[in-house]
C-alpha positions as CSV (number, residue, x, y, z in Angstrom):
1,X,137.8,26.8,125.4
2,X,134.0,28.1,125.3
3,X,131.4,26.7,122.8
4,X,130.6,28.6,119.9
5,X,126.8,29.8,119.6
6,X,124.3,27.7,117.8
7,X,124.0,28.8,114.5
8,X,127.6,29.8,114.4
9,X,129.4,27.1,113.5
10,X,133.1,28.8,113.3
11,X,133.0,30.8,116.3
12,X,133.7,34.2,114.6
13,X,131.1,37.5,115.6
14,X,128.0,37.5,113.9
15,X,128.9,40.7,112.2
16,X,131.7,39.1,110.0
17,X,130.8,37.1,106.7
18,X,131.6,33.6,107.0
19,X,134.9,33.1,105.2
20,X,136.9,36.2,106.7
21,X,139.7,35.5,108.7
22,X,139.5,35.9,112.6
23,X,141.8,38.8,113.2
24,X,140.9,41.0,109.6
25,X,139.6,44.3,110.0
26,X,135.7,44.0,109.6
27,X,134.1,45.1,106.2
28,X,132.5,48.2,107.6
29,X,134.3,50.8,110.0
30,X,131.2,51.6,111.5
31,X,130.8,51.3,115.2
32,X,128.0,51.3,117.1
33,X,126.6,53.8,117.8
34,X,127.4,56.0,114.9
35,X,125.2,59.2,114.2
36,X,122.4,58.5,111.7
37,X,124.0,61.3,109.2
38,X,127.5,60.0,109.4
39,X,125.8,56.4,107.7
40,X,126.3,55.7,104.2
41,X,122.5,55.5,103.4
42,X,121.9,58.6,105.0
43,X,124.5,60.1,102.5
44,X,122.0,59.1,99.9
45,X,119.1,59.8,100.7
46,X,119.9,63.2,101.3
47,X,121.5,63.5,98.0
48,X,117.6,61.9,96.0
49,X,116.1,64.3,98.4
50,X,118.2,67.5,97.5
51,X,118.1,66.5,93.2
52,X,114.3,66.2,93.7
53,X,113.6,69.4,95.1
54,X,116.2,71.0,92.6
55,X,114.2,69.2,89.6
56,X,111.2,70.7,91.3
57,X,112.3,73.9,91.5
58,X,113.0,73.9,87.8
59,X,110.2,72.6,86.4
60,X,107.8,74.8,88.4
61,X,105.1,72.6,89.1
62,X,102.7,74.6,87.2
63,X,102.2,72.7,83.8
64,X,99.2,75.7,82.8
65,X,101.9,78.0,81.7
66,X,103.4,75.9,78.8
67,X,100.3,75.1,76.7
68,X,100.1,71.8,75.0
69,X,99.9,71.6,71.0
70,X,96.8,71.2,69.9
71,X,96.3,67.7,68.6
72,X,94.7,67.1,65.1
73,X,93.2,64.0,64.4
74,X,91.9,63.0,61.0
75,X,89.1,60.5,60.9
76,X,88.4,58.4,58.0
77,X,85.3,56.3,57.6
78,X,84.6,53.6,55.4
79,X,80.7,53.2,54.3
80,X,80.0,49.9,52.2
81,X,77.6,50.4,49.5
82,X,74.2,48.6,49.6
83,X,72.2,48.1,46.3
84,X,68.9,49.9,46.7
85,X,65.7,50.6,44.3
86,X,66.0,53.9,43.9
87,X,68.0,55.6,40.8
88,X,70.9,57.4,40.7
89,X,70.3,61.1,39.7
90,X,73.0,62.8,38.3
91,X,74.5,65.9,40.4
92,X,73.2,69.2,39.7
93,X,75.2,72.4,39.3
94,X,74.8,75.0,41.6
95,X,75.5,78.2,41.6
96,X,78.1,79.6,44.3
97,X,77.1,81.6,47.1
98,X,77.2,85.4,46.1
99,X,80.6,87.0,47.7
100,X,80.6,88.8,50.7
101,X,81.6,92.0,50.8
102,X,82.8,94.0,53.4
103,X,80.1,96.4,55.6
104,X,81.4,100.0,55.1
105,X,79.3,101.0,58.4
106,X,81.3,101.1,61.8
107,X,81.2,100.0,65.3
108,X,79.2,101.9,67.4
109,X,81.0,104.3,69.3
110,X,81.8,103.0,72.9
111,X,79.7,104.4,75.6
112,X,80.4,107.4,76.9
113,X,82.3,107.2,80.5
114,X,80.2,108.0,83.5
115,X,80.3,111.4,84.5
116,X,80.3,112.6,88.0
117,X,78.5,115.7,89.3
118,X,78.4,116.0,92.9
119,X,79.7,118.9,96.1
120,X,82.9,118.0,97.2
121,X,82.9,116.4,101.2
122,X,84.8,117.8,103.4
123,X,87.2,115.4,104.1
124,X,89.7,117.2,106.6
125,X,90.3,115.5,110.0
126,X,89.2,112.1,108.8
127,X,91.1,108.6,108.1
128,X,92.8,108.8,104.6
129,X,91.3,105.3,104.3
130,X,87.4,106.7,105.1
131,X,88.1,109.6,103.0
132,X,88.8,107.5,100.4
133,X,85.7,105.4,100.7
134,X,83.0,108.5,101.1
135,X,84.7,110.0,97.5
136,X,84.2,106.5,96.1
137,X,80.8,106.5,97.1
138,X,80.3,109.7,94.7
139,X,82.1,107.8,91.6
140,X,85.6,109.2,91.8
141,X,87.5,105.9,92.0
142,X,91.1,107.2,91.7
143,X,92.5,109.9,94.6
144,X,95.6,110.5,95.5
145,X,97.6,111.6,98.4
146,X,100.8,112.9,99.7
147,X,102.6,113.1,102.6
148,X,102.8,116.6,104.0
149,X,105.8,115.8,106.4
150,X,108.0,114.3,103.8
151,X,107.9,111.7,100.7
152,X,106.6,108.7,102.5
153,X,104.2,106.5,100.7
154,X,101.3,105.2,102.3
155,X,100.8,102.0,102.1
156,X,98.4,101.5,104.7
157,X,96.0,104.2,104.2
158,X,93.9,103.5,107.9
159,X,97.5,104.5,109.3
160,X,97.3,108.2,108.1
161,X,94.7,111.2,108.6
162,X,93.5,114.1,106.1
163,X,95.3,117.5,107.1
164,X,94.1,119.5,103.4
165,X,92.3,118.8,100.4
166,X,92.8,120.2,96.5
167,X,89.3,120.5,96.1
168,X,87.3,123.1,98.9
169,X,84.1,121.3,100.3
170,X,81.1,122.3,98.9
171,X,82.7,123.4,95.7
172,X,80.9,121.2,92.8
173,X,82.8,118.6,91.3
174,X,82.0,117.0,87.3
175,X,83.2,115.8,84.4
176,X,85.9,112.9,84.5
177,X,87.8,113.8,87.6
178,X,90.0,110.5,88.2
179,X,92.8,111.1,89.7
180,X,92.3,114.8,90.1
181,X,91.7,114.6,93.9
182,X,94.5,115.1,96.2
183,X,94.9,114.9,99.5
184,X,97.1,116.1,101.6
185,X,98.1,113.5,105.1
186,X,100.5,112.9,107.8
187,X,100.6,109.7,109.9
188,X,98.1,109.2,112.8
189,X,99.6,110.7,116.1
190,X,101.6,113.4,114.2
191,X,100.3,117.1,113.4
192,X,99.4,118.9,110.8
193,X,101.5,121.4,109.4
């Protein structure tokens, strides 16, 4: 018969609590060697992990759309009385402030919008995105385009070219023309029609 270990006094494997009886099944069915996710622990961790980011979802992180309620604090201050030598004088009536009443004259009128007053460029055979930019240049802010091919929208305007214009070049353009431009474009290696 063989020794037990020092420090184990009963002979039984280090991994059983002293008091079980040799031939019991162990208190855990682990064995070694087990995958970290098949671990008990693991199990909940990934449960904190997966509430957390749920209550993070929810809340939003962003505490600047609910705005706090305004705190009102009252302050009260207390001011002992000291004898001086000066007397008392008794309050005097006033009279009240006269009332207000309201202006009858109006806002100024709002300033009138910028008017444009310049030839229209010719803008056929260039990038829809540098056409764009040399009719900025003359104030017109808003112009719009279609596609000559079809209903495609054009979303990156670099990717397109000019094929016609609403507006001849040359022919004078003024007064509030937002929006009133129009260009006609097809994609970059297509043709115009």
């Amino acid at each position: 018969m063989t020794q037990p270990p020092p420090g184990n006094p009963t002979g039984q494997p280090w991994y059983l609590p002293q008091g079980q009886p040799p031939g019991s099944p162990p208190l855990t069915t682990l064995k070694k060697g087990t995958p970290v996710y098949l671990r008990p622990w693991f199990a909940v961790l990934a449960l904190v992990l997966v509430v957390g980011a749920i209550g993070s979802a929810l809340k939003g992180g962003d505490d600047e759309g609910t705005p706090a309620a305004a705190a009102t604090t009252t302050v009260t201050q207390t001011v002992t009385a000291t004898p001086s030598t000066q007397p008392v004088l008794p309050p005097v009536a006033s009279t009240p402030p006269p009332a207000v009443t309201p202006s009858t004259t109006t806002a100024p009128p709002p300033p009138p919008a910028p008017v444009v007053d310049f030839a229209m460029p010719s803008v056929v055979g260039m990038n829809l995105q540098d056409a764009q930019d040399l009719i900025q240049t003359n104030g017109v802010f808003l112009s719009l385009s279609h596609d000559l091919l079809g209903t495609r929208n054009q979303l990156v305007d670099s990717n397109w070219q000019v094929c016609d214009q609403n507006i001849a070049p040359g022919q004078r353009v003024t007064g509030d023309v937002e929006g009133a431009i129009d260009l006609g474009v097809v994609k970059l290696e297509e043709t115009c029609p």
